[in-house]
C-alpha positions in Angstrom: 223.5 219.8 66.6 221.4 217.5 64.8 221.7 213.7 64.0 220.5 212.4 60.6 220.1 209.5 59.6 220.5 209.0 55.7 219.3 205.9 54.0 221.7 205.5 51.5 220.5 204.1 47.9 222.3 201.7 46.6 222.0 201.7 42.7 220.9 198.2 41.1 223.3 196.7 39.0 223.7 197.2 35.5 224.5 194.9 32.8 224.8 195.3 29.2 224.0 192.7 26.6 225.0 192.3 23.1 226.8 195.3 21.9 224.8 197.9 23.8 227.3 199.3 25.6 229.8 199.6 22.4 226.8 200.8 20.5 226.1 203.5 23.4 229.8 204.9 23.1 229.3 205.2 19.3 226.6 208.0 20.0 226.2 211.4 20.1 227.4 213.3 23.6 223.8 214.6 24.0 222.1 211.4 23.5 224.1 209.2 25.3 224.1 211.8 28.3 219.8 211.2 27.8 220.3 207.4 28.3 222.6 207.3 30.4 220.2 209.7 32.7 217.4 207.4 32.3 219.4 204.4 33.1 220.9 206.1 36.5 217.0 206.5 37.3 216.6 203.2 36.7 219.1 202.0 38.4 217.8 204.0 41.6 214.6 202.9 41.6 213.2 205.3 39.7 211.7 206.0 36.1 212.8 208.8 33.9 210.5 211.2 32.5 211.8 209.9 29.1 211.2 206.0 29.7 207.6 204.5 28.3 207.2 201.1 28.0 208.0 198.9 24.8 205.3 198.0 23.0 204.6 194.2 22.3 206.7 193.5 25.7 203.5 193.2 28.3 203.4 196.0 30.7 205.8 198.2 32.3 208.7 195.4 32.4 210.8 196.6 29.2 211.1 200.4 28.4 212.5 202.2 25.8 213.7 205.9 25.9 213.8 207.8 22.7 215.8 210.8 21.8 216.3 213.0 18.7 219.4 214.6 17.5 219.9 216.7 14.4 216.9 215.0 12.7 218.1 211.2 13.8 215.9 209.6 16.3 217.8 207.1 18.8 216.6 204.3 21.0 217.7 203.0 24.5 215.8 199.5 25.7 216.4 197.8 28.7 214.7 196.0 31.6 213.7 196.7 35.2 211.5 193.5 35.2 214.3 191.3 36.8 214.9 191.9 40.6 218.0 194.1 41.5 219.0 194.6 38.2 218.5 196.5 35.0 219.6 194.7 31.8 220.5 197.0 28.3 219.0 195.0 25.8 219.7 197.4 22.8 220.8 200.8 21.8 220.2 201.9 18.7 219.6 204.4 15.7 216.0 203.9 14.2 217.0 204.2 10.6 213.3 203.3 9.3 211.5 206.4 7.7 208.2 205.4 7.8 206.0 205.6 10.9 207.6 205.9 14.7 207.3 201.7 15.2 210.0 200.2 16.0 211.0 198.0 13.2 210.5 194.9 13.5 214.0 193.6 12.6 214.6 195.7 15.9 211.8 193.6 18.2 213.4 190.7 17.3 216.9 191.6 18.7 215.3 193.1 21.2 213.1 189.6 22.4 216.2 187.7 21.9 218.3 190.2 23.9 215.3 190.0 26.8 215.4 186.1 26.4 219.4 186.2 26.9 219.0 188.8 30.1 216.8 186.0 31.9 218.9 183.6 31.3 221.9 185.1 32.6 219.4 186.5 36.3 218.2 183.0 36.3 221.7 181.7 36.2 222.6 184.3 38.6 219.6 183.5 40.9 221.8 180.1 41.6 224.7 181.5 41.9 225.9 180.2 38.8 228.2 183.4 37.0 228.3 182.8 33.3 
């Protein structure tokens, strides 16, 4: 008989910001099976195939995972910069035809989103629950 010892992974927290969460559930079964895959990943410790950092956000802190469906191209962002947990900062549809940027409409939510996450681990951080 053998003894094994498993070291059992506890999943960081998740926390959505905004409307990312209602935004999520307003997707397409396909895509939001996609995110949600990448977001278990992340939430393990891990990075999904799928995830690539955003852009504009300074290194591997904030990633986005992109997904097409039927000719519509969809976007999941969140964070894995702040300890123990991952922060959804934005889920959307890119609506913008030209080029694969993100618009910048977009960065904007998404930076204010970010700046809203900190504020809330920061909070956290002193045990302060807001």
């Amino acid at each position: 008989m053998y003894n094994y010892i498993v070291d059992e992974i506890k999943p960081k927290s998740l926390e959505w910001i905004g409307t990312s969460r209602k935004d999520l559930k307003d997707l397409p079964l396909s895509v939001r099976r996609a995110f949600g895959y990448a977001l278990y990943a992340a939430q393990l410790g891990e990075k999904s195939p799928e995830a690539k950092p955003l852009k504009g956000f300074g290194g591997a802190g904030v990633l986005e995972v992109i997904e097409d469906y039927r000719g519509d191209t969809y976007r999941a962002v969140y964070t894995v910069q702040l300890a123990g947990m991952i922060y959804v900062l934005h889920v959307f549809q890119k609506k913008a035809k030209r080029g694969i940027g993100t618009p910048k409409q977009e960065l904007d939510l998404i930076k204010e989103r970010l700046k809203w996450a900190e504020s809330l681990y920061a909070s956290r951080s002193k045990g302060v629950w807001i």
